[in-house]
C-alpha positions as CSV (number, residue, x, y, z in Angstrom):
1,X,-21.9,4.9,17.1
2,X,-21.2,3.4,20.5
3,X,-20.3,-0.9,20.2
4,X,-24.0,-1.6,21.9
5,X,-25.7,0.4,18.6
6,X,-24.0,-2.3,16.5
7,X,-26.1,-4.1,14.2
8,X,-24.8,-8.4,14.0
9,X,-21.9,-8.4,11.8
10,X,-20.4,-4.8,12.0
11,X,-17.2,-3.9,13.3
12,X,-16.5,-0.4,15.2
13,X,-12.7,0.5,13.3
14,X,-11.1,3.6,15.2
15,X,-8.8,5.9,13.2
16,X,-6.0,7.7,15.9
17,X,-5.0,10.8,14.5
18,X,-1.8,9.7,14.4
19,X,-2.7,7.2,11.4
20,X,-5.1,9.4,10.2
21,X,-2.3,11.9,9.2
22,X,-1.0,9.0,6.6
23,X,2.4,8.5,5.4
24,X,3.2,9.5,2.0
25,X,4.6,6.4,-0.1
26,X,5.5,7.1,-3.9
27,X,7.2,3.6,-4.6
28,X,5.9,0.0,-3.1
29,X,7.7,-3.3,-3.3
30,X,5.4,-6.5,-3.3
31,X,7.5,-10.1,-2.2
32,X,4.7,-12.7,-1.6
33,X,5.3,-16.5,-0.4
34,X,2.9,-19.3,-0.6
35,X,0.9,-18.1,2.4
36,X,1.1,-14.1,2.5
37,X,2.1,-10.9,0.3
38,X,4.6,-8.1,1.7
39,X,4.1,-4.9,0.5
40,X,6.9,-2.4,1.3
41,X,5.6,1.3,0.9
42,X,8.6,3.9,0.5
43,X,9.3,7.3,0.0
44,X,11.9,7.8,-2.6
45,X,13.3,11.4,-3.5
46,X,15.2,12.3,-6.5
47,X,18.8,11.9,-6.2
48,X,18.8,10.7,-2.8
49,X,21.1,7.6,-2.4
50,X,19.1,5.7,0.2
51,X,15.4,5.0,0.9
52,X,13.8,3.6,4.3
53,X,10.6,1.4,4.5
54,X,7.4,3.9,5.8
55,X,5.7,1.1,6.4
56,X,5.4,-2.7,5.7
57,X,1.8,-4.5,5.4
58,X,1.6,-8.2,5.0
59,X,-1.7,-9.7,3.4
60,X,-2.9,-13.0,3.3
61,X,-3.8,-13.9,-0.7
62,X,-7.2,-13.9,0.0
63,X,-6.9,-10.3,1.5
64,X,-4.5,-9.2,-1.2
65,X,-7.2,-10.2,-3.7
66,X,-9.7,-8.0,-2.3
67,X,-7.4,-5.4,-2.4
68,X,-6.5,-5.2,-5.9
69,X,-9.9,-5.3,-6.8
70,X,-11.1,-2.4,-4.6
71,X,-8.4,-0.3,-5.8
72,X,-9.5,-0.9,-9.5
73,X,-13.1,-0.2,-8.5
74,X,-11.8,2.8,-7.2
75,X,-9.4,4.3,-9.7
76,X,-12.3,3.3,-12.0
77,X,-14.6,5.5,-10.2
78,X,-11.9,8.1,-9.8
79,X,-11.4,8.3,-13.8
80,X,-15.4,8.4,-14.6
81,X,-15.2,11.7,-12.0
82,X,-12.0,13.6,-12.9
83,X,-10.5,11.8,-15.9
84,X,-8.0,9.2,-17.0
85,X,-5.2,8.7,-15.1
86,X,-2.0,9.7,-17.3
87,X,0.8,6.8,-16.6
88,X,4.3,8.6,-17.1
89,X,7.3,6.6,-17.9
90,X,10.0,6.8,-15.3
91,X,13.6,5.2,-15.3
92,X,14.0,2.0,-13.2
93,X,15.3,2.3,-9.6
94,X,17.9,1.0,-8.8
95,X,17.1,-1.3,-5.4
96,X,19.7,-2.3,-3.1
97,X,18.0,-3.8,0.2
98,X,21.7,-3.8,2.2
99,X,24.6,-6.0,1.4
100,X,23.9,-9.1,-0.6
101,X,24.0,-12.7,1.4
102,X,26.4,-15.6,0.4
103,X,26.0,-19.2,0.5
């Protein structure tokens, strides 16, 4: 759809095939402050001894908001189609973000 088809209000968003290939997260860490929410995805692998950030997306509340409840209108769509969801217990992970700061 070319940007003069556009009805009032739409937006044109362009996926690169770069992004389109993803990047495969299986742990996130969520910080938020007063004014925003960080979430860290990472990929973890069993019985490696260090981690790296994929990718880091900061939300505004508002946003972050939105986005938990798309992702439980999803998974609840996703569970009337294929099933429950089976939640596995794992052992903690250990995080160590570098070396600790001092006062």
């Amino acid at each position: 759809m070319s940007d003069a088809k556009l009805k009032p209000g739409q937006i044109n968003i362009e996926l690169d095939e770069k992004t389109a290939e993803g990047i495969y997260s299986n742990l996130a860490i969520i910080n938020h402050s007063s004014s925003e929410f960080v979430v860290d995805f990472v990929s973890i692998m069993p019985g490696a001894p260090k981690a790296n950030v994929k990718s880091r997306i900061i939300l505004t509340p508002q946003h972050a908001k939105r986005l938990v409840r798309a992702l439980k209108d999803n998974i609840a769509r996703f569970e009337s189609s294929f099933g429950d969801i089976k939640d596995i217990e794992e052992p903690p992970i250990p995080l160590n973000f570098g070396p600790a700061g001092q006062a």
